[in-house]
N, C-alpha and C positions, 0 to 999 in steps of 0.2 A: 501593524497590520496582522491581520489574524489569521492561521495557515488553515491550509486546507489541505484533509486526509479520507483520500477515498479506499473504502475495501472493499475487495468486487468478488467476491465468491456466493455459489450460489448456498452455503451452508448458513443458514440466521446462528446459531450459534458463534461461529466463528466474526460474525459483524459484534455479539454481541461482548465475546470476550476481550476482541482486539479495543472496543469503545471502552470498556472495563480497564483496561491497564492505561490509554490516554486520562481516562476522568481520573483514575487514583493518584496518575502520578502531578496533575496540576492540581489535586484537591490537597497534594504534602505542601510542606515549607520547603521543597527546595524548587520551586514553581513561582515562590513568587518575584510578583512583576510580570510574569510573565501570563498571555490570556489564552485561554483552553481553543484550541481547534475544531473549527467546523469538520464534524464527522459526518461525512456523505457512503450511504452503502449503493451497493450496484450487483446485482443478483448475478449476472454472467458480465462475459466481455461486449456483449452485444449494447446492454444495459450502461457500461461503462463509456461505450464508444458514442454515444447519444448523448450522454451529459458534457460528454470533454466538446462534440462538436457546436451543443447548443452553448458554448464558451466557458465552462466549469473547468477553473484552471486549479488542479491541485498542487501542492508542494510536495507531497507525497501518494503513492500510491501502492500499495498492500495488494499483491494479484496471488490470489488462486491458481493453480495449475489446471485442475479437471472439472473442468464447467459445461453444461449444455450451452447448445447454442453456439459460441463464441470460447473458447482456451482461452488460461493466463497468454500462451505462447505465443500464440496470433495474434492477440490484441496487444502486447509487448512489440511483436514486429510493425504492427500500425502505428503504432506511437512513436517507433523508432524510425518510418520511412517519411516522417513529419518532423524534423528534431526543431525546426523554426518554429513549429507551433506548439511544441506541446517540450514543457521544461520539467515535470514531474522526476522525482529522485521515484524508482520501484524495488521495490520486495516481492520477489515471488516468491510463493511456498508450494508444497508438493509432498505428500504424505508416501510419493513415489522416487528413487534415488533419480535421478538424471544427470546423464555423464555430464561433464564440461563443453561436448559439442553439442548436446541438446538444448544447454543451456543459453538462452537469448544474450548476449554481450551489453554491457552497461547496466545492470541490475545485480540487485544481492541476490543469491538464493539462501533459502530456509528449509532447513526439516521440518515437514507441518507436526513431529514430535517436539522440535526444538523452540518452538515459535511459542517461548512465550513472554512474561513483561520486560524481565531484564533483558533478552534479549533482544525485542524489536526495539525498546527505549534508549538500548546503545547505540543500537542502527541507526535511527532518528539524531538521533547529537551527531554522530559520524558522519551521517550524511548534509550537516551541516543544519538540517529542519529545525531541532530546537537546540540552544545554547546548553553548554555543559554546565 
């Protein structure tokens, strides 16, 4: 079954660097067997909250912190006031520190300085998404 990995920030760079470190690391030999994930972008949380309702079940979910529209934050707490429908493992990231009480509960947080291949690709094994 092929996983599904949505990033929802409103920055295209960041869609396009997080899709850059999935492709490279199924394009190595230690990928194989294993088949590359459907990457789905979502420009705010607004964006994000439409695709999950129109039934887009991901296994993963990569959230932004400061978005028009729609926050990582709030759309984190929509997700979470729904835990029957919606199974997604989240990453938030935030190029802003945010105490431990700010931080939404059952999700990793990132340094959006910290955020990069090694590290979201451990998260992803960690989180159980792809095999080590």
């Amino acid at each position: 079954m092929v996983k599904i990995i949505m990033i929802v920030d409103d920055q295209k760079s960041v869609h396009a660097l997080l899709g850059s470190y999935f492709e490279t690391y199924f394009k190595s030999s230690d990928s194989e067997g294993k088949s590359m994930p459907q990457i789905i972008g979502a420009e705010d949380g607004e964006q994000a909250w439409r695709f999950l309702a129109e039934g887009i079940a991901p296994n993963l979910m990569i959230i932004g912190h400061q978005m028009p529209q729609m926050d990582g934050i709030w759309l984190i707490n929509k997700i979470q006031a729904e835990p029957q429908q919606f199974e997604a493992k989240i990453v938030l990231f935030s190029g802003n520190p945010l105490s431990r009480q700010a931080r939404p509960t059952g999700c990793f947080f990132v340094r959006k300085g910290m955020l990069n291949e090694r590290k979201i690709l451990k998260l992803a094994v960690e989180m159980g998404i792809f095999a080590a």
